[in-house]
C-alpha positions in Angstrom: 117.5 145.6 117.6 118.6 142.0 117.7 115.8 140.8 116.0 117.2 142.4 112.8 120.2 141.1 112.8 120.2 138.0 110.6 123.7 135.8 109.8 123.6 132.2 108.1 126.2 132.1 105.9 124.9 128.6 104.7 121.7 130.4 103.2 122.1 130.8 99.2 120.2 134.0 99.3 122.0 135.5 102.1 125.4 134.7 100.4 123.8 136.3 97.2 124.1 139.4 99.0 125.1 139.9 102.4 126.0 143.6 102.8 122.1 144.5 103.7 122.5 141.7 106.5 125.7 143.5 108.0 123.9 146.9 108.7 122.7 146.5 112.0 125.4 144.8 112.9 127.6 148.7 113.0 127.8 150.6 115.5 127.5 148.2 118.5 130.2 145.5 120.1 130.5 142.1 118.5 127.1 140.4 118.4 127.3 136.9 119.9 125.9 134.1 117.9 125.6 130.3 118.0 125.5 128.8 115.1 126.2 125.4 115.5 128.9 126.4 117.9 129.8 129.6 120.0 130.6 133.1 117.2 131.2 136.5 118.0 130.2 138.3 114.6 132.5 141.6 114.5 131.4 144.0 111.7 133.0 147.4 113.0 136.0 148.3 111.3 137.7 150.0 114.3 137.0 146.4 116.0 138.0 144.7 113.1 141.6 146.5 113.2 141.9 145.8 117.1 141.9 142.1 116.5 143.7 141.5 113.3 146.6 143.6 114.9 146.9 141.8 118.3 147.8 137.8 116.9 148.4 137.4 121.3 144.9 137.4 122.0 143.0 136.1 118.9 144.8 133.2 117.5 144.6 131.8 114.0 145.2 128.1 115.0 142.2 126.4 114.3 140.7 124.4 117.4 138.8 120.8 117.2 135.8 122.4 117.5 136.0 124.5 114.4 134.0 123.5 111.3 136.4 123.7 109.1 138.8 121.3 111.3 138.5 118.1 108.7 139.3 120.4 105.5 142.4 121.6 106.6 143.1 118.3 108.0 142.6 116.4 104.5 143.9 118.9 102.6 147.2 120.2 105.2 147.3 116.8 106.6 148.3 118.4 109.9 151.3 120.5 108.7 151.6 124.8 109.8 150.3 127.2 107.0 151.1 130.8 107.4 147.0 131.4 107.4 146.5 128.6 110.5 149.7 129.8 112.9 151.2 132.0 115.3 154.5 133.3 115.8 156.7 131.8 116.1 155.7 129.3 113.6 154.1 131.8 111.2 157.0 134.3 111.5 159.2 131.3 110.2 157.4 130.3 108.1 156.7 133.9 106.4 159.9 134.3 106.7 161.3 131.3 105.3 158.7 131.5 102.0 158.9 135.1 101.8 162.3 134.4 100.5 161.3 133.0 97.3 158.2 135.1 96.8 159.6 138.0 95.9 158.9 141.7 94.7 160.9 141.3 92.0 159.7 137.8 91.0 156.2 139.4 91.2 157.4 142.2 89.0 159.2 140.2 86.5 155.8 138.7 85.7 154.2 142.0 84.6 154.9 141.0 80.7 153.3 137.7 81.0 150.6 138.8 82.7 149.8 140.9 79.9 150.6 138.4 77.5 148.0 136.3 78.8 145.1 138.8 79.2 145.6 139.8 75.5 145.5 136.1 74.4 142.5 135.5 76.5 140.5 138.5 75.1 141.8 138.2 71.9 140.1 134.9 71.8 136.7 136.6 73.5 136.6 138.8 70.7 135.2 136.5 68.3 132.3 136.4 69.7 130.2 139.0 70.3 130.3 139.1 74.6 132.4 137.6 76.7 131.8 135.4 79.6 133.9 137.2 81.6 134.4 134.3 84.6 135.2 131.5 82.1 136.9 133.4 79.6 139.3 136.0 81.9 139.1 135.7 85.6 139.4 132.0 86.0 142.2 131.3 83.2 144.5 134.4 84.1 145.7 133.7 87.5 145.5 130.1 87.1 147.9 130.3 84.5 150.3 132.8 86.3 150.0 130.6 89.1 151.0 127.3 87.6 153.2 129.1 85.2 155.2 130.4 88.8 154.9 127.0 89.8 156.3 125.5 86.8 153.2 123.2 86.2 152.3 122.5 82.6 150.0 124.2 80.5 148.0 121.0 80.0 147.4 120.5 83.7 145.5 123.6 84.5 142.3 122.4 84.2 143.0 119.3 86.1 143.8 121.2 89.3 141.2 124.0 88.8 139.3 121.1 88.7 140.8 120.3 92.3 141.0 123.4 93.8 137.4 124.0 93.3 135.6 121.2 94.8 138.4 122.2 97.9 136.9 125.5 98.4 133.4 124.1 98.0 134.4 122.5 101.2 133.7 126.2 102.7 129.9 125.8 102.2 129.9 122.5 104.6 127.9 123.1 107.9 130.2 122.3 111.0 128.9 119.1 112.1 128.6 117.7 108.8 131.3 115.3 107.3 133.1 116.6 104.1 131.6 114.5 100.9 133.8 112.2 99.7 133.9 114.3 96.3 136.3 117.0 98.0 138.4 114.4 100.1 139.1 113.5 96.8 139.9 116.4 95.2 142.4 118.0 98.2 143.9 113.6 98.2 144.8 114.1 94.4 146.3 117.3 94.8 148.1 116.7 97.6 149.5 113.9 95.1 149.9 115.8 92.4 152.0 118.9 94.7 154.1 116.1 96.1 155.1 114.9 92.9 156.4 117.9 91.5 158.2 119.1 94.8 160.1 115.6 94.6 160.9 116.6 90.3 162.3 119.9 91.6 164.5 118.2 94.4 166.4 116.0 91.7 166.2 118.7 89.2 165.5 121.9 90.3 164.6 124.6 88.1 163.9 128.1 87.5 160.2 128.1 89.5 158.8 128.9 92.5 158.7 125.2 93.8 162.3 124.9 93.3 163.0 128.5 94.7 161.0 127.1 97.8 162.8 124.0 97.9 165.8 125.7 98.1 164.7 128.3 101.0 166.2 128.2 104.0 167.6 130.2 106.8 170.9 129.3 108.8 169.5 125.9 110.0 166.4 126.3 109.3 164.1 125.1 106.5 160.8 124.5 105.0 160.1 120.8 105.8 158.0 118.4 103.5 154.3 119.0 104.7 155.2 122.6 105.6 156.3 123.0 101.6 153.4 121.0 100.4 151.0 122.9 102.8 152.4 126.5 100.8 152.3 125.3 97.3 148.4 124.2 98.1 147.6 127.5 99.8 149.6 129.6 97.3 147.4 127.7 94.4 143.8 128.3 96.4 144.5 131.7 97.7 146.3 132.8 94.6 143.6 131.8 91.6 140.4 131.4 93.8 140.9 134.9 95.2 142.1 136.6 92.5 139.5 135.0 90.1 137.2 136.6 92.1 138.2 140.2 92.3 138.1 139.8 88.6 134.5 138.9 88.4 133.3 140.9 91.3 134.5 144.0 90.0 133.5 143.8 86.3 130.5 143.5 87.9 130.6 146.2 89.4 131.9 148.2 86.4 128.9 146.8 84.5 125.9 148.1 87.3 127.6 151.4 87.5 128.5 152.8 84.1 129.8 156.0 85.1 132.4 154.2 86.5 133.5 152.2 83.5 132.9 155.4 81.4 135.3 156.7 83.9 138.0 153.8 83.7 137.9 153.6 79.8 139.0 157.6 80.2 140.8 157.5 82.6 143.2 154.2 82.2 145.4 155.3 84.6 142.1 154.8 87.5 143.4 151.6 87.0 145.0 150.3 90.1 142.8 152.8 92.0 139.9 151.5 91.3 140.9 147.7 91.9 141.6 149.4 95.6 137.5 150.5 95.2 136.2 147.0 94.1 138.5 145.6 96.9 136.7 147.7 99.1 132.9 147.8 97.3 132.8 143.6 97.0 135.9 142.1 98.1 136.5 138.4 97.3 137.1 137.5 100.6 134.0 138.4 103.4 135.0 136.9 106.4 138.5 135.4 108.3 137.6 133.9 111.5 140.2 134.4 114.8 140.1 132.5 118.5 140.5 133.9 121.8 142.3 131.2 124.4 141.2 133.6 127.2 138.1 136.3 127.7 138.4 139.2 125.7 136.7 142.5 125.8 135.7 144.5 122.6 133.9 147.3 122.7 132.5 146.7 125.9 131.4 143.2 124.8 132.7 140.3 127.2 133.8 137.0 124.8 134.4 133.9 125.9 137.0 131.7 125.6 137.3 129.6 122.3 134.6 131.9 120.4 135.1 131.5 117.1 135.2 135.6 116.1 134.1 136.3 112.4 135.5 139.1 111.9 133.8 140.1 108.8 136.3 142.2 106.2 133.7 142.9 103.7 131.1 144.7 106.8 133.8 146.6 108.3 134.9 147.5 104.3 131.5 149.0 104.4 131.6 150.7 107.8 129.7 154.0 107.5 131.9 155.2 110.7 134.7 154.5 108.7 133.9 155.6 105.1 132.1 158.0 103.4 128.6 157.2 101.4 130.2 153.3 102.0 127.6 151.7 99.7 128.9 154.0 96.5 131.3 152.5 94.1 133.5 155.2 93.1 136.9 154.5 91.7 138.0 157.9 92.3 138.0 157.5 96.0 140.9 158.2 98.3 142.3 154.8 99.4 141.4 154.5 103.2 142.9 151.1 104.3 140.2 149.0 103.4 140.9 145.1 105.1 140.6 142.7 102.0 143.7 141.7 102.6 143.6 141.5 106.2 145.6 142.9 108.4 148.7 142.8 111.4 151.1 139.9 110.3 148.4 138.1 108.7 148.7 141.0 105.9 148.2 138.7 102.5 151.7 137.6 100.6 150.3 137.6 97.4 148.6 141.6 97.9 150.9 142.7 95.4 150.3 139.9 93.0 146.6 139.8 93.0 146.7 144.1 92.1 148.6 143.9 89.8 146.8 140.6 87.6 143.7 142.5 88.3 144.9 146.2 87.5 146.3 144.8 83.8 142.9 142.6 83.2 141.1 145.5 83.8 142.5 148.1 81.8 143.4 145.7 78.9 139.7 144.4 78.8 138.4 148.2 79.0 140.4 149.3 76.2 140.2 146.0 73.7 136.3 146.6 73.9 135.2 149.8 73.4 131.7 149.2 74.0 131.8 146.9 76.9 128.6 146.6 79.0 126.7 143.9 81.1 124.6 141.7 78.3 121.5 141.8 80.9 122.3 144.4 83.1 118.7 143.6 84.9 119.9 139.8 85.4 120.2 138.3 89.2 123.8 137.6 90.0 124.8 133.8 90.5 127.8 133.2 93.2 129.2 130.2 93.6 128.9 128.3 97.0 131.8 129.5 99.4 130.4 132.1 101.7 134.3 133.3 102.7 135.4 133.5 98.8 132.3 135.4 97.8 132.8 134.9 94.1 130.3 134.7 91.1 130.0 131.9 88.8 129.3 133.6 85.2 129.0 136.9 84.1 127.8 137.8 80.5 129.1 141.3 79.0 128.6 142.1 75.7 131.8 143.7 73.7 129.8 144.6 70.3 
C-alpha cells in the first residue's frame, strides 16, 4: 500500500491536481514522510478535527527547522501573527484585532461589494468572455481589502504586485534560500504597511488600520510589529485566498453544467454552493501543525517536532466523512467541511470571504446568461503555491 502513496508538493503536476494523490492516504493513521525534513501527512478528516481542536499538543509556532522559517522571518520580521501562535499570545491577539474586525463592519460592506462586482463585469461585458481571474477574482477582494484598509485606488496593483511574489515564496523547497525577488517584495511592503500605520497614528481615520491602531484592551495593545504583522496577513490571507475561491469554483461551475444551470435557477443556491466549492477545491490544501512531545493518532506513534500536514482539502474529500466526496453538488447539506480550519485557529475573515464570493457568483451568473467555459476540454493552469491552490487564468465565454 505505501508504494501508492505519492506526496511532493514541489511537483507542478502533482499540484495541478492533488486529490487522486490523497486517496490512499484515507482510511489509515498519518503516513510518515521525510521530505527534506520529518512530516506526518494526515488526510482523515476525523484526524484532521482531533488536531486542529487540541492547539496543547500541536502547536502553530513555526520551529527553525521549518521551511518556511525565512518567509515569515522577512516578511513578520519576528513579530506574533494569530496564524504562527498559541494562547496566550493568539488569544490576545484575536482578541485584540477581533475588536476592529467586525460583523458589522463586514456587513456594512455588502453594498460595495456589489458595487464592485457590477463595475468589474460590466467592464467584461464588452468583450465577448471574460477572463475570469484577471477580470473578477483578483480585482474584487483586492479592492475590498485596500478599500478596508484605506489604501488608494492607484496602489492596488503595486501591492498585488507584492503580495504575489510573497506567496510564491510557498513553492520554495526547505533548504533553499528565498530569491532575492520575494525578499524584495515582503521588504517593500513591509515599507509601504509601516507608512500608512504611522499616517493613521497622526490622523486617524475611518479604516481598518486606524480602527486597529486604536484597539486595545485595559492595558493592553497591539504593538508595532504585531500591527504591521496583521495588516500583512489580513492583505495575503484576505485577496490571495479569496481570489482563489473565485477561480476555483467558476471552474468548477464551468466542468459541471448542471450545476450552473442549477445556480442561474436557483440564485438563492448562492451561499450554499460557495460552502460546495469550499469543500469540492478549496483555496487552501494544507496547514501544517507541531508536536513538542510524541503524539498518538490513530494508533500512529509521531515524533516530536514532526511537521504534521494536515491536509484540509483530503480530509474535505474524506469518503468516511462525506457522501460520493468527489461530486460537486451545490445542493448538498453543509457537513463542516475544514477550509477554514478549525478550533481557535477558525479563519477571521470566514465571513468576509462568503460573502465576496456568494455576491461574485450570483451577480456573474445572472449578468451572463449564457456563461460557459470558452474551452471546456482545456488543461487547467495553477499558479505555484501548493498551500493556496489557486489557478492563474480561466477563459469563459459570456456570448
Amino acid at each position: 500500500m505505501d508504494e501508492q502513496i505519492y506526496f511532493n508538493p514541489w511537483d507542478e503536476a502533482f499540484r495541478a491536481n492533488p486529490y487522486p494523490y490523497y486517496r490512499p492516504l484515507y482510511g489509515r493513521p498519518p503516513y510518515p514522510l521525510n521530505l527534506f525534513i520529518p512530516m506526518a501527512l494526515v488526510a482523515n478528516y476525523d484526524h484532521a478535527v482531533e488536531i486542529l481542536q487540541d492547539h496543547q499538543r500541536f502547536s502553530s509556532k513555526q520551529q527553525t527547522t521549518s521551511a518556511f522559517e525565512e518567509q515569515d522571518r522577512t516578511l513578520f520580521a519576528g513579530s506574533a501573527t494569530m496564524l504562527f501562535s498559541d494562547p496566550p499570545t493568539h488569544t490576545r491577539l484575536r482578541k485584540l484585532v477581533s475588536r476592529a474586525f467586525t460583523p458589522k463592519r463586514i456587513r456594512d460592506l455588502e453594498p460595495r461589494i456589489r458595487e464592485i462586482s457590477a463595475t468589474l463585469l460590466d467592464r467584461a461585458a464588452t468583450r465577448g468572455e471574460i477572463e475570469v481571474v484577471a477580470d473578477l477574482a483578483t480585482p474584487l477582494p483586492v479592492m475590498v481589502i485596500a478599500e478596508m484598509l484605506g489604501i488608494p485606488p492607484g496602489d492596488y496593483e503595486r501591492f498585488k504586485h507584492w503580495s504575489d511574489r510573497v506567496v510564491e515564496s510557498d513553492n520554495v523547497p526547505p533548504g533553499m534560500p528565498l530569491p532575492e525577488e520575494i525578499k524584495q517584495a515582503a521588504r517593500d511592503l513591509r515599507a509601504y504597511f509601516s507608512a500608512a500605520i504611522e499616517a493613521r497614528r497622526r490622523a486617524p481615520g475611518d479604516d481598518l488600520i486606524s480602527a486597529l491602531v486604536a484597539a486595545h484592551d485595559e492595558n493592553d495593545a497591539l504593538d508595532a510589529g504585531e500591527l504591521l504583522a496583521f495588516v500583512l496577513l489580513l492583505l495575503l490571507a484576505g485577496n490571495e485566498t479569496t481570489t482563489n475561491l473565485i477561480g476555483n469554483g467558476m471552474l468548477a461551475l464551468g466542468r459541471n453544467p448542471d450545476q450552473l444551470e442549477l445556480l442561474r435557477g436557483r440564485p438563492e443556491l448562492a451561499p450554499r454552493a460557495v460552502e460546495e466549492m469550499l469543500r469540492y477545491d478549496g483555496p487552501v490544501q494544507s496547514t501544517v501543525r507541531h508536536n513538542r512531545e510524541v503524539v498518538e493518532i490513530g494508533g500512529a506513534r509521531i515524533e516530536p517536532e514532526t511537521m504534521i500536514f494536515v491536509i484540509l482539502a483530503a480530509a474535505n474529500r474524506d469518503p468516511a466523512h462525506f457522501r460520493d466526496p468527489d461530486r460537486f453538488d451545490i445542493t448538498r447539506e453543509p457537513d463542516g467541511h475544514l477550509a477554514f480550519g478549525d478550533g481557535i485557529h477558525f479563519c477571521l475573515g470566514a465571513a468576509l470571504a462568503r460573502l465576496e464570493a456568494a455576491i461574485a457568483f450570483g451577480a456573474a451568473v445572472a449578468r451572463f446568461p449564457r456563461l460557459r467555459l470558452a474551452q471546456p476540454d482545456a488543461t487547467a493552469h495553477y499558479k505555484g503555491s501548493y498551500f493556496l491552490r489557486g489557478l492563474s487564468a480561466l477563459r469563459m465565454a459570456i456570448k
